[in-house]
C-alpha positions as CSV (number, residue, x, y, z in Angstrom):
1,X,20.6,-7.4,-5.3
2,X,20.2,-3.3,-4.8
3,X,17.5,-1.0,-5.0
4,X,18.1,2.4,-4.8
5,X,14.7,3.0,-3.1
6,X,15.1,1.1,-0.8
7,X,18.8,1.9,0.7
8,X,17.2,5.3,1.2
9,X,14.9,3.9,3.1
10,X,17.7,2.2,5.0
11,X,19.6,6.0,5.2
12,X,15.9,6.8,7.3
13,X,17.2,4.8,9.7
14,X,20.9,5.1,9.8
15,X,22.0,5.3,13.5
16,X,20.3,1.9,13.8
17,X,21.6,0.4,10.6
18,X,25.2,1.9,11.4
19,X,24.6,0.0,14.6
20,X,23.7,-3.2,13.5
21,X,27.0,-3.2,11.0
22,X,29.5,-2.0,13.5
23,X,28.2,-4.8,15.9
24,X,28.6,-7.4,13.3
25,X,31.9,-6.1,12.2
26,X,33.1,-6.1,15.8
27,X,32.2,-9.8,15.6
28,X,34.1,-10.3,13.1
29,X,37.2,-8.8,14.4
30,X,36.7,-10.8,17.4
31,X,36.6,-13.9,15.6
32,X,40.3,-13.3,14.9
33,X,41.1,-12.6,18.2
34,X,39.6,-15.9,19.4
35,X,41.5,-17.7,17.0
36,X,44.5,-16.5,17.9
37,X,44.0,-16.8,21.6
38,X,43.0,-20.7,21.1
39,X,46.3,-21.1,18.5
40,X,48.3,-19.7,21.2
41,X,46.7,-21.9,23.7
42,X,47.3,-25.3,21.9
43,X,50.7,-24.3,21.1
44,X,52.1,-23.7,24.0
45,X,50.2,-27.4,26.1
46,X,51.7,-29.4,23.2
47,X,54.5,-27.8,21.9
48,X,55.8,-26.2,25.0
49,X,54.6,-28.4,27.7
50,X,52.9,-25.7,29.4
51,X,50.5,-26.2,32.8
52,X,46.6,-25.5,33.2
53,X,47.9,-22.8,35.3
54,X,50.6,-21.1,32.8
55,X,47.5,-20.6,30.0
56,X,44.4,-20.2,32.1
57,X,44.8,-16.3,31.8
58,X,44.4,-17.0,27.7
59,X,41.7,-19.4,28.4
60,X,40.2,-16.7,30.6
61,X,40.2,-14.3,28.1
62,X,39.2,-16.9,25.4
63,X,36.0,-17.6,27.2
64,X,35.3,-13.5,27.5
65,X,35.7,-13.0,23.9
66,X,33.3,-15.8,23.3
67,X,30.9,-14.6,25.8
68,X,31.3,-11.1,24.0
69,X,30.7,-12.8,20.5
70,X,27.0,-13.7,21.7
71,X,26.5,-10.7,23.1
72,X,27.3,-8.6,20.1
73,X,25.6,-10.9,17.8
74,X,22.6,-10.6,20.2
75,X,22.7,-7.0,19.7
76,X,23.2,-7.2,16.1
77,X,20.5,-8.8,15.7
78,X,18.4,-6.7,17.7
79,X,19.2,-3.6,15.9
80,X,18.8,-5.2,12.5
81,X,15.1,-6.3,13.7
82,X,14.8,-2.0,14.8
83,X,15.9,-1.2,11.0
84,X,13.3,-4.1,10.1
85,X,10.9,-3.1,11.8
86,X,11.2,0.9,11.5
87,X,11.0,0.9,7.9
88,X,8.1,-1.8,7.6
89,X,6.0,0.9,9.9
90,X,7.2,3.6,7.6
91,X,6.4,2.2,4.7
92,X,3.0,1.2,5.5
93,X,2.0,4.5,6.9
94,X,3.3,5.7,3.4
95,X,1.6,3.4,1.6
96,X,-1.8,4.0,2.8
97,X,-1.6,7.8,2.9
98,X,-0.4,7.8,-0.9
99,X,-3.3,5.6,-1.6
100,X,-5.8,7.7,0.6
101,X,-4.0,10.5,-1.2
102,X,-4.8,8.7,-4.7
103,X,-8.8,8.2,-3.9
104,X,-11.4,6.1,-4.9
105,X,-10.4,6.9,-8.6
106,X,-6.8,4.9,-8.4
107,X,-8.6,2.1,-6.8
108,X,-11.6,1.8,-9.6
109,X,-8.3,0.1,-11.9
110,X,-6.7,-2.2,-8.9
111,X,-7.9,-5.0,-7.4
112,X,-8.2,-5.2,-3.6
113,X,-7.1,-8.3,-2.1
114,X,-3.8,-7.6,-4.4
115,X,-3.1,-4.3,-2.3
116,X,-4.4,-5.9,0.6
117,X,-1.4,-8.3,-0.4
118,X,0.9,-5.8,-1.4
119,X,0.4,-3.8,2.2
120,X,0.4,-6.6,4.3
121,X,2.6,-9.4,2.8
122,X,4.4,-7.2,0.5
123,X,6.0,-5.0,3.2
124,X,6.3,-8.1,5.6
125,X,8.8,-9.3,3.0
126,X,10.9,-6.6,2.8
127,X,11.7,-7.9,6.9
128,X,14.8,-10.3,6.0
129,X,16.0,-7.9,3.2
130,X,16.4,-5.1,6.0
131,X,17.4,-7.5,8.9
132,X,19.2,-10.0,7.1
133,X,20.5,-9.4,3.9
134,X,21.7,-5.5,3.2
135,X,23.9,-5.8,6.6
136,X,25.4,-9.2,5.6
137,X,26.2,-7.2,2.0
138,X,28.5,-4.8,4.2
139,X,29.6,-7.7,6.8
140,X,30.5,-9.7,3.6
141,X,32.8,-6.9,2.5
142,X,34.2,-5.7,5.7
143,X,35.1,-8.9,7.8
144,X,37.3,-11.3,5.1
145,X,39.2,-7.6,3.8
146,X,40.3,-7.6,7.5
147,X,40.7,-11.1,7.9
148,X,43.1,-11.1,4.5
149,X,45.1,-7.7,5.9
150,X,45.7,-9.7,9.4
151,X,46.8,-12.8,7.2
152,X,49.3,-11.5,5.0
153,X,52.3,-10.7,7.0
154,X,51.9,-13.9,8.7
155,X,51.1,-15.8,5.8
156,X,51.1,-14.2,2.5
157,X,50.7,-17.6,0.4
158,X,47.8,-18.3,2.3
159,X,46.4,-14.8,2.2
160,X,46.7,-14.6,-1.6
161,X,44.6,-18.2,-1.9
162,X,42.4,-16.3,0.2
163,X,42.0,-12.9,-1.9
164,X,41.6,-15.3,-5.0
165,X,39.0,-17.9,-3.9
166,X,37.0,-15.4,-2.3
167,X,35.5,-13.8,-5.8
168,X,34.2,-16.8,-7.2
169,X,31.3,-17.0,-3.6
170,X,29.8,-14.0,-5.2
171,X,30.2,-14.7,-8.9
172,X,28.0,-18.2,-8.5
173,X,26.1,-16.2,-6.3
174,X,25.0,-13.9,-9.0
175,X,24.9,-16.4,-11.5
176,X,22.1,-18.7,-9.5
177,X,21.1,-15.1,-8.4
178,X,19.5,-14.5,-11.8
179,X,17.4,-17.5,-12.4
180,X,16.3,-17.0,-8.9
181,X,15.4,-13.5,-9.5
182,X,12.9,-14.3,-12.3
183,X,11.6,-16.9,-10.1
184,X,10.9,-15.2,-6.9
185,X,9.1,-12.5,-9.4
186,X,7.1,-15.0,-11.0
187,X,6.1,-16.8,-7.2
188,X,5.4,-13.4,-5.6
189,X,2.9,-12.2,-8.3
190,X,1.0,-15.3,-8.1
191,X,0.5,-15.5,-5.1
192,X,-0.7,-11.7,-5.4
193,X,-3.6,-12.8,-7.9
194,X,-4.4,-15.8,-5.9
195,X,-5.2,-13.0,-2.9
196,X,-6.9,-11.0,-5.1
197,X,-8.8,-13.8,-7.0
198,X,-9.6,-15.4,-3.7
199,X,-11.0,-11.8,-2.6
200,X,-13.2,-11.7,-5.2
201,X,-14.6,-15.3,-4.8
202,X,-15.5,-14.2,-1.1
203,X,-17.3,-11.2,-1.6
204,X,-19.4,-12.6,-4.8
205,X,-20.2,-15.7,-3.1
206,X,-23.5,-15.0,-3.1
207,X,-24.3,-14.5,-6.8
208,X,-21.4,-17.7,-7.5
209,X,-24.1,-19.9,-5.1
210,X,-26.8,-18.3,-7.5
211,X,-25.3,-18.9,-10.7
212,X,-24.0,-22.6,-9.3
213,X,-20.1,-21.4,-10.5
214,X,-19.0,-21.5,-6.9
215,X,-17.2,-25.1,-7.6
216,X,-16.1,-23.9,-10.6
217,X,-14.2,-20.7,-8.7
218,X,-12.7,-23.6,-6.2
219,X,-11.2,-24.9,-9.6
220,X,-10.0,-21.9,-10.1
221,X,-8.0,-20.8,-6.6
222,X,-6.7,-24.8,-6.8
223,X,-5.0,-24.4,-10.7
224,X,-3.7,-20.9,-9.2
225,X,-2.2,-22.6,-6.0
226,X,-0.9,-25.5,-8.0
227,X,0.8,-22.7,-9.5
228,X,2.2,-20.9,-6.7
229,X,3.6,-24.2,-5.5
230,X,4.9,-25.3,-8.5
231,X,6.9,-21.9,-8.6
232,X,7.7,-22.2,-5.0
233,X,9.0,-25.8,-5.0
234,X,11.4,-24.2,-8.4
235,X,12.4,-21.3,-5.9
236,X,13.8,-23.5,-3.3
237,X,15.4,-26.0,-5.5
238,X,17.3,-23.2,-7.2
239,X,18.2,-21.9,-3.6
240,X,19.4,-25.4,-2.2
241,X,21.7,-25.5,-5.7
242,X,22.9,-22.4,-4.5
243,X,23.7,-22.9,-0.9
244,X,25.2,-26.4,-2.4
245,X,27.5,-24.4,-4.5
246,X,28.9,-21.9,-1.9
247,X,29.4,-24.5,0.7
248,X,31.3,-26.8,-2.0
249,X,33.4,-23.7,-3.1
250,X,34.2,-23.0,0.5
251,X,34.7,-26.4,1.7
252,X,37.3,-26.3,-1.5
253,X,38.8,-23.3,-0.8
254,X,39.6,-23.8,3.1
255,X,40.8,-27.3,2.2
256,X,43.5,-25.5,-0.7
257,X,44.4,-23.3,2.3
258,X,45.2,-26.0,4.5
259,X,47.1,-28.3,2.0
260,X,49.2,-25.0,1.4
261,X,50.0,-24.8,5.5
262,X,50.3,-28.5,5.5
263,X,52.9,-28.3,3.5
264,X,55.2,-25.5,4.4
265,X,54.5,-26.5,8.1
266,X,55.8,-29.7,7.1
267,X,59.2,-28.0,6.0
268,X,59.2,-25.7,8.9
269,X,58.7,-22.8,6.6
270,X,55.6,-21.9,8.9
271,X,55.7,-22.0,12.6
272,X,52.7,-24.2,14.5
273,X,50.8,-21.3,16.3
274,X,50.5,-19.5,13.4
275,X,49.4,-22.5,11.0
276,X,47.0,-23.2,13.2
277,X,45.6,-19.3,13.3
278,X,45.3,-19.4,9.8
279,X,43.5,-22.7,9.6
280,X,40.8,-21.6,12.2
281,X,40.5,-18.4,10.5
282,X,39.7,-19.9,7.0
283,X,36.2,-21.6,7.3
284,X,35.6,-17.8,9.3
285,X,36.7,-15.8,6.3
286,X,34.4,-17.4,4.1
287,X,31.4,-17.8,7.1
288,X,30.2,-14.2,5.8
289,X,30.2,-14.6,2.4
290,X,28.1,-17.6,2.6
291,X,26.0,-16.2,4.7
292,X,25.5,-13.3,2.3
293,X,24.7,-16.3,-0.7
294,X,22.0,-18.1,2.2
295,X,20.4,-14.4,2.3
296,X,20.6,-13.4,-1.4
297,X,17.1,-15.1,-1.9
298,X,15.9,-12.9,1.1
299,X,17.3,-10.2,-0.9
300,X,15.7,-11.0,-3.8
301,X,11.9,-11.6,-2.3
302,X,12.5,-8.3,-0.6
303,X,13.3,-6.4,-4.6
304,X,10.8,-8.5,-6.1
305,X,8.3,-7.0,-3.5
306,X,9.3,-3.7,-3.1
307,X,9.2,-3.4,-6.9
308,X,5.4,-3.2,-6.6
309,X,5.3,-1.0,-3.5
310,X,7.0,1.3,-5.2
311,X,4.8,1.0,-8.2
312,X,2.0,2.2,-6.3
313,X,4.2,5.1,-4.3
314,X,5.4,6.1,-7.7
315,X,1.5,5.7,-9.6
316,X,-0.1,8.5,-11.5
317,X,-0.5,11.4,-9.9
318,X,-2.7,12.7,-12.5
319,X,-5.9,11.6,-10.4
320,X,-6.3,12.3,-6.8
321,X,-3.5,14.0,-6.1
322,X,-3.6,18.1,-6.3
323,X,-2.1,19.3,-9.8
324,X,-1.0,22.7,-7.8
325,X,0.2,23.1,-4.0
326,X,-2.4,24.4,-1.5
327,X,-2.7,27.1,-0.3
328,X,-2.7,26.8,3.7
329,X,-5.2,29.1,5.8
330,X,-7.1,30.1,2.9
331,X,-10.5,29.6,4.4
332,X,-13.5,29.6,1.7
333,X,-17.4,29.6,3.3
334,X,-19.2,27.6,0.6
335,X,-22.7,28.8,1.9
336,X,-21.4,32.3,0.2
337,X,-19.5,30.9,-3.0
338,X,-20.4,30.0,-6.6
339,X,-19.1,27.2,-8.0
340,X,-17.8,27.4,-11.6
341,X,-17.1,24.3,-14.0
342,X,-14.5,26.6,-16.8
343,X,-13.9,24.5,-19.8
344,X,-13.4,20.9,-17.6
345,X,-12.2,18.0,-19.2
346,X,-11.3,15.0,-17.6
347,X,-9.3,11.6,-19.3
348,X,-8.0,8.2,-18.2
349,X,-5.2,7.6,-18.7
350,X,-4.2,5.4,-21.7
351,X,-7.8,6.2,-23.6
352,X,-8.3,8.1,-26.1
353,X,-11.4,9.1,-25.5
354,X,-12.3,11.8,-23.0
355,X,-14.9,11.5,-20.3
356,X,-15.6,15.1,-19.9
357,X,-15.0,17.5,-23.0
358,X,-15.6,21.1,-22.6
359,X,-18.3,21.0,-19.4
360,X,-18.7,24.9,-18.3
361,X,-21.6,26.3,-15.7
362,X,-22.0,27.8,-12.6
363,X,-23.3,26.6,-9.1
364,X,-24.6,29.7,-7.0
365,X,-24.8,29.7,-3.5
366,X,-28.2,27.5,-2.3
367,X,-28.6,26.7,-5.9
368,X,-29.9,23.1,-7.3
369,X,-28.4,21.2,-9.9
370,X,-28.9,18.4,-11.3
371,X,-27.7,16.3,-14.2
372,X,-29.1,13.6,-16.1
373,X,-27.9,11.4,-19.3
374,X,-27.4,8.2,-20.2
375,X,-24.7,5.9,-17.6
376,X,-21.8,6.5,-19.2
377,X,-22.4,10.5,-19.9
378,X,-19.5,11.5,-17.4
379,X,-22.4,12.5,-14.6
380,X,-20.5,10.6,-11.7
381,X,-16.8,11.9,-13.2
382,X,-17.9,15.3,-12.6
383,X,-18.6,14.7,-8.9
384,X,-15.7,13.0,-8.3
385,X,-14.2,16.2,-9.9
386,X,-15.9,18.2,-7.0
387,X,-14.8,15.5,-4.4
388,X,-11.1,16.1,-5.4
389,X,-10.5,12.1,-5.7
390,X,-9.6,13.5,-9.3
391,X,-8.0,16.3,-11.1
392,X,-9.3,17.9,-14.4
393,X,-7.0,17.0,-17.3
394,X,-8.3,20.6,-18.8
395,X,-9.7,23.7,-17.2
396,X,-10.2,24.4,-13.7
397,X,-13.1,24.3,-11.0
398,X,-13.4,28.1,-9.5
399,X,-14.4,28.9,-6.2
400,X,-16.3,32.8,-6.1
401,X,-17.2,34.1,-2.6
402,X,-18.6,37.1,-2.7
403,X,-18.9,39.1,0.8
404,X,-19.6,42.6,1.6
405,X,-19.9,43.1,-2.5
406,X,-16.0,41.8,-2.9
407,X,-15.3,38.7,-4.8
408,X,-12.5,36.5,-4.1
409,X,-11.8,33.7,-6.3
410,X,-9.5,30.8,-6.1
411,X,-9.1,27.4,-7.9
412,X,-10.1,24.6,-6.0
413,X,-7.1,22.7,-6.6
414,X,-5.7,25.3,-4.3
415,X,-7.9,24.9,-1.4
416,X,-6.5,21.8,0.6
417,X,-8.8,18.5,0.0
418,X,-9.2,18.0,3.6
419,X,-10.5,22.0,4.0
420,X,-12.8,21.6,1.4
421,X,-14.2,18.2,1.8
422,X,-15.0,19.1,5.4
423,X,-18.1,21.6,3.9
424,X,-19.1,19.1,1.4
425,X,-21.6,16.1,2.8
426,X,-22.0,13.4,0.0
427,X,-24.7,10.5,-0.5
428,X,-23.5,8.3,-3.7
429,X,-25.3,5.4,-5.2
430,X,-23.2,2.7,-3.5
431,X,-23.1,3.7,0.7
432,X,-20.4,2.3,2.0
433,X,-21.0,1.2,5.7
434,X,-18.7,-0.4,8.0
435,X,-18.8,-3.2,10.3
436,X,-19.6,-1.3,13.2
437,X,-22.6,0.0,15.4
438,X,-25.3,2.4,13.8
439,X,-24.1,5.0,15.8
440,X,-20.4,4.7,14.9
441,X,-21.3,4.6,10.9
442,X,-24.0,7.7,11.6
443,X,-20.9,9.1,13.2
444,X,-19.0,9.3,10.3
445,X,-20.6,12.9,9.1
446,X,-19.4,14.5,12.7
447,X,-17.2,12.5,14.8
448,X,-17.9,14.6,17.9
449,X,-21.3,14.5,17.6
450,X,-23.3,13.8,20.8
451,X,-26.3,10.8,20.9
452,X,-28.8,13.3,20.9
453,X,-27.1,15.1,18.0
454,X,-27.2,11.4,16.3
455,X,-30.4,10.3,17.1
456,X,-32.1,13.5,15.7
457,X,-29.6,13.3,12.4
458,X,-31.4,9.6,12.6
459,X,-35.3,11.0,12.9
460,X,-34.4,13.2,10.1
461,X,-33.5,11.0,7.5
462,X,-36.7,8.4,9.0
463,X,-34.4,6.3,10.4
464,X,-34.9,6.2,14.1
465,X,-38.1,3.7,14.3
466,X,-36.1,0.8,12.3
467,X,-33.1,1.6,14.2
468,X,-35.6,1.3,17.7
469,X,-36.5,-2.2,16.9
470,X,-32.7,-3.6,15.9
471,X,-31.6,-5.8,18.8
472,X,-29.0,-3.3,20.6
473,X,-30.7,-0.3,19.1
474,X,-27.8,2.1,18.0
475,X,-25.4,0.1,19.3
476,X,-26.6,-2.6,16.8
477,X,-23.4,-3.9,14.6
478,X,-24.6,-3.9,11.1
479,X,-21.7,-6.2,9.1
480,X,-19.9,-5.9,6.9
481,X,-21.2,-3.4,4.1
482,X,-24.1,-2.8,6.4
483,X,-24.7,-6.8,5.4
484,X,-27.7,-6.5,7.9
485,X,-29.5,-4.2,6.4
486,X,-31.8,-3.6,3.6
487,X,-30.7,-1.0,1.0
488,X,-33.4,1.3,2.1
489,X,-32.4,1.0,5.7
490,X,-29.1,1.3,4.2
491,X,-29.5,4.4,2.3
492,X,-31.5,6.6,5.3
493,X,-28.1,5.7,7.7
494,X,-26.5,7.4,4.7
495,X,-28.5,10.1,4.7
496,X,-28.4,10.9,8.1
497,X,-24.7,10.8,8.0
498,X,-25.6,14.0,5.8
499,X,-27.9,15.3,8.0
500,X,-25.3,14.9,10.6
501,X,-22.8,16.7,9.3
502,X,-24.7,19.6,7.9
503,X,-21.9,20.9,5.0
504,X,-23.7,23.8,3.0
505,X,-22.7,21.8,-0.1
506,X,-24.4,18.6,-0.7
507,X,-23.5,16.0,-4.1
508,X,-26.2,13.6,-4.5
509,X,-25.0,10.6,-6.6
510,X,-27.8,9.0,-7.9
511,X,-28.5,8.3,-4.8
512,X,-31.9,6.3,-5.0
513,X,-30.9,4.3,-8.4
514,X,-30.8,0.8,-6.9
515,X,-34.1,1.6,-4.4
516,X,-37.8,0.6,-6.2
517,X,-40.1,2.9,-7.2
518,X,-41.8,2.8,-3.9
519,X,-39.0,3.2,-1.4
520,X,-37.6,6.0,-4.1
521,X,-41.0,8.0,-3.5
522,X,-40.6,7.2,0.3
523,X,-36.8,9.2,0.3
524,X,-37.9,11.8,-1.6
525,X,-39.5,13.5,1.5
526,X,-36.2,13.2,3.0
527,X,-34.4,14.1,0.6
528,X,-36.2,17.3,0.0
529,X,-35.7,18.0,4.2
530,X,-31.9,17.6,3.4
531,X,-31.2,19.9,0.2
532,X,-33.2,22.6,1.8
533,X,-31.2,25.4,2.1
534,X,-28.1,24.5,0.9
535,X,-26.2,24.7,-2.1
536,X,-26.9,21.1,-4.4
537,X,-25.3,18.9,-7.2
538,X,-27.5,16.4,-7.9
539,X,-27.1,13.3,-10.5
540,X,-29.9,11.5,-11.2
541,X,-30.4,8.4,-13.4
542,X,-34.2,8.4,-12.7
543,X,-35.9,11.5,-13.2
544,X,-38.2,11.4,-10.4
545,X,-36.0,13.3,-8.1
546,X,-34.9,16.5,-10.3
547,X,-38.0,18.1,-11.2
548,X,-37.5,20.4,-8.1
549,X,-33.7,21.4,-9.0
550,X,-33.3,24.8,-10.0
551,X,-31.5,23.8,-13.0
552,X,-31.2,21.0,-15.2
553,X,-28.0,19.9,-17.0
554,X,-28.4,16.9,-19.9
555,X,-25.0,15.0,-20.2
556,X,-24.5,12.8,-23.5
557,X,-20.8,11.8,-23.9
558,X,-19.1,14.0,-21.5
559,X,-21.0,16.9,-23.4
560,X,-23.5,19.3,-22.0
561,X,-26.7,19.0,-24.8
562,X,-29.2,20.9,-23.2
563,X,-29.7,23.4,-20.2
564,X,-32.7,24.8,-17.9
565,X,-35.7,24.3,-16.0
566,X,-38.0,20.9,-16.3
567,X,-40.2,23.1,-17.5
568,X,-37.9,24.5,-19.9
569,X,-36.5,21.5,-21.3
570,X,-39.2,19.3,-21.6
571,X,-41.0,21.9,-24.3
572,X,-38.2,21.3,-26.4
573,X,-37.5,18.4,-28.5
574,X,-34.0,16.6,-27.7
575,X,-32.6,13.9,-25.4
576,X,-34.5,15.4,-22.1
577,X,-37.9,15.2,-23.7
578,X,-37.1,11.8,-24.7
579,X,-35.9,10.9,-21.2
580,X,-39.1,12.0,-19.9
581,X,-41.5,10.0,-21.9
582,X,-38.9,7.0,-21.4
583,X,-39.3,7.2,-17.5
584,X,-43.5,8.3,-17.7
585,X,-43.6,5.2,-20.0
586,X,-41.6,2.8,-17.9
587,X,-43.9,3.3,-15.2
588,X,-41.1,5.5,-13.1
589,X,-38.6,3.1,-14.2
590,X,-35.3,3.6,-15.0
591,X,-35.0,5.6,-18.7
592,X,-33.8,4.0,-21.8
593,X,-29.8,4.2,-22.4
């Protein structure tokens, strides 16, 4: 049970793996010295009549070579656990920079206990493929191929039984091996949607209690664990079969060796010390091999999950990752560029249909833009676009900065994401805030950033009196998803995140859509303060907020319709009007869709 991927994984980690074969092998060999030390030993008390004191030297040495067994097994084992363990931490670190590399876009079509799975458990499995199994593969081929070579001109009868019966270990091996395989598969992605499923039930608890499906989702996670352990319970009876097997085909085999030495000894065609090696080296000559069918099923959880490790390490690089290599120590000051949408059109993958089709305008420097349409229009697709979490599928995103009258353009895909994203500040719909202190979730816009730079960031965005009356003040923890808080208190730590980090280019994502239309009017102040000199991209799905852009783009089906000022647009008959007298006759509501 091989996987390409993951031997060169084991090749990252040679010296250690060459290590933790050459000690086992060394093992091996002295397996047949101990043999033939303790032959030599019996023969010569009962055949020869010798004293305590004529063998005690062999004895002597016997007991070193033991000693020196456990000590290279010890060590064997410790640098299989180093191979283990080195390419579980590489892994992991490779996993989650692929998937930070990926962005918010790969992660909108998985689910997140199931890579929380895949990360955790899923690399955690790969421990006894790396430790145990692929060094009992080389051990298994190595240690009997000397034993049979040190055999044959002693005893070539019993050294052929041996080259014979040693094939059919591994043939049954394989042959359970394949019923096992689709097993372990089938266990390991249940358990991976019982994570995920059991994820899910925990962070929609709330509306389950609401609805009253909560005992209905306990249901649910019990049929799926019935499940799991119905597969489980079918894994292990296939691997006890299998161990049943090996040790029968062994137990066979060693017995066929000794009849065979039985017999000639029995006509003096075989002297006794060698009989007797032979007979304590069978049961060793087959030791590796079934060790190697005890460890297959290790071998074949570790496949089963590396299959979807790699999955993910090998996913579409289409979104989130650059289309073209950056260029390093190309600086661009986005208080002095235009931005330029040429022709962008953006797809999924596997639809048909595209998100963005032909979207083309221009974003000068301390310009406001905002766009409006319909959910579904392609508004938030377009900032993720500008976010780099994904690539256009057609055209290109230009960066123009003009100084001292010369213009220097370059396509974004060729500025490196980190570069770029470190002049961009961005307030979405959704904030995300983390279980930690006000200050340390503030903190995310500037790292570095003093208390005092923190606290005025917070009286900015009219957050510092709520934050004054939390029980530790900043050092408040907030919970999980800012659980604590309300979404207006919510939204202003957001904003003074922005504030915070001060990036001439700001993307506000419809960022007051889940607020009322009382707490909306209270942000708008704010809001104002922080697009104030600064270059803007605003999406709105009320219309309360873009009146004061500079320009207004109307989205319909990843199309552009319409184009100008309020005042422009709202003169002319077509979706924007009719946005307009939705939202004026909703009260400030959200428009019709």
């Amino acid at each position: 049970m091989f996987d390409r991927r993951l031997l060169q994984r084991a090749f990252s980690v040679r010296l250690a793996f060459i290590l933790t074969v050459s000690l086992g092998f060394s093992g091996g060999v002295l397996i047949v010295l101990q043999a033939r030390l303790i032959s030599s030993v019996i023969s010569q008390v009962f055949l020869d009549h010798k004293t305590l004191d004529d063998v005690i030297l062999l004895l002597l040495v016997a007991a070193a070579v033991i000693i020196l067994r456990a000590v290279l097994t010890w060590g064997g084992e410790l640098a299989a656990n180093t191979v283990a363990t080195q390419v579980k931490k590489e892994l992991r670190e490779k996993l989650y920079k692929h998937v930070v590399a990926l962005g918010p876009a790969y992660l909108t079509g998985e689910r997140t206990g199931e890579l929380t799975h895949t990360a955790v458990e899923g690399v955690e499995a790969l421990d006894a493929y790396f430790r145990e199994y692929l060094p009992q593969v080389v051990i298994a081929a190595l240690v009997p191929l000397t034993i049979v070579i040190l055999v044959f001109p002693i005893d070539w009868i019993s050294a052929v039984i041996l080259l014979v019966t040693a094939p059919l270990i591994p043939f049954f091996m394989l042959l359970i091996g394949n019923v096992s395989e689709g097993l372990t598969r089938q266990r390991w992605q249940t358990l991976s949607r019982m994570s995920a499923h059991f994820l899910d039930v925990l962070q929609g608890l709330t509306t389950l209690k609401v609805f009253g499906r909560s005992r209905e989702q306990m249901r649910v996670i019990e049929q799926i664990g019935e499940r799991y352990r119905l597969v489980t319970m079918q894994v292990l009876r296939v691997a006890f079969i299998s161990a049943l097997s090996l040790e029968l085909l062994s137990t066979l085999s060693t017995a066929l060796v000794a009849v065979g030495i039985g017999v000639r000894l029995l006509y003096g065609r075989l002297a006794f010390a060698d009989a007797l090696f032979v007979i304590f080296l069978a049961p060793d000559f087959y030791l590796p091999l079934r060790m190697l069918g005890t460890r297959f099923h290790a071998g074949v959880a570790g496949v089963s999950a590396a299959e979807r490790i790699f999955s993910i390490l090998e996913s579409y690089k289409g979104e989130g990752v650059p289309v073209k290599a950056p260029l390093r120590g190309v600086f661009i000051d986005v208080r002095h560029c235009s931005i330029c949408f040429e022709n962008i059109g953006f797809s999924y993958p596997q639809e048909s249909q595209p998100v963005l089709d032909g979207i083309s305008f221009e974003i000068q420097p301390g310009e406001k833009v905002a766009i409006v349409g319909s959910s579904g229009a392609g508004k938030s697709t377009l900032a993720n676009l500008l976010l780099r979490f994904s690539e256009p599928t057609q055209g290109d995103i230009a960066i123009k900065e003009i100084i001292d009258g010369s213009t220097r353009i370059k396509s974004l895909a060729e500025i490196p994401p980190d570069e770029w994203r470190a002049q961009v500040s961005w307030v979405p719909q959704k904030p995300y805030l983390f279980n930690a202190s006000v200050v340390e979730n503030i903190r995310m816009g500037c790292p570095a950033a003093a208390i005092e730079e923190v606290i005025a960031a917070a009286r900015q965005a009219q957050a510092h009196d709520f934050i004054q009356t939390m029980p530790q003040g900043y050092e408040t923890l907030i919970g999980e998803r800012g659980a604590r808080l309300s979404s207006g208190q919510a939204q202003r730590l957001v904003l003074a995140r922005a504030f915070l980090k001060n990036a001439p280019l700001l993307i506000l994502d419809e960022a007051t859509a889940n607020l009322d239309v009382e707490l909306e009017a209270q942000l708008q102040e704010t809001a104002s303060n922080l697009i104030r000199d600064r270059s803007v991209l605003m999406i709105a799905h009320r219309l309360g907020s873009v009146y004061q852009a500079d320009k207004i783009l109307v989205f319909s089906h990843g199309k552009i319709l319409q184009a100008g000022t309020h005042a422009e647009l709202v003169q002319q008959a077509g979706l924007y009007q009719n946005l307009v007298s939705a939202y004026v006759g909703d009260g400030g509501m959200h428009f019709n869709e």
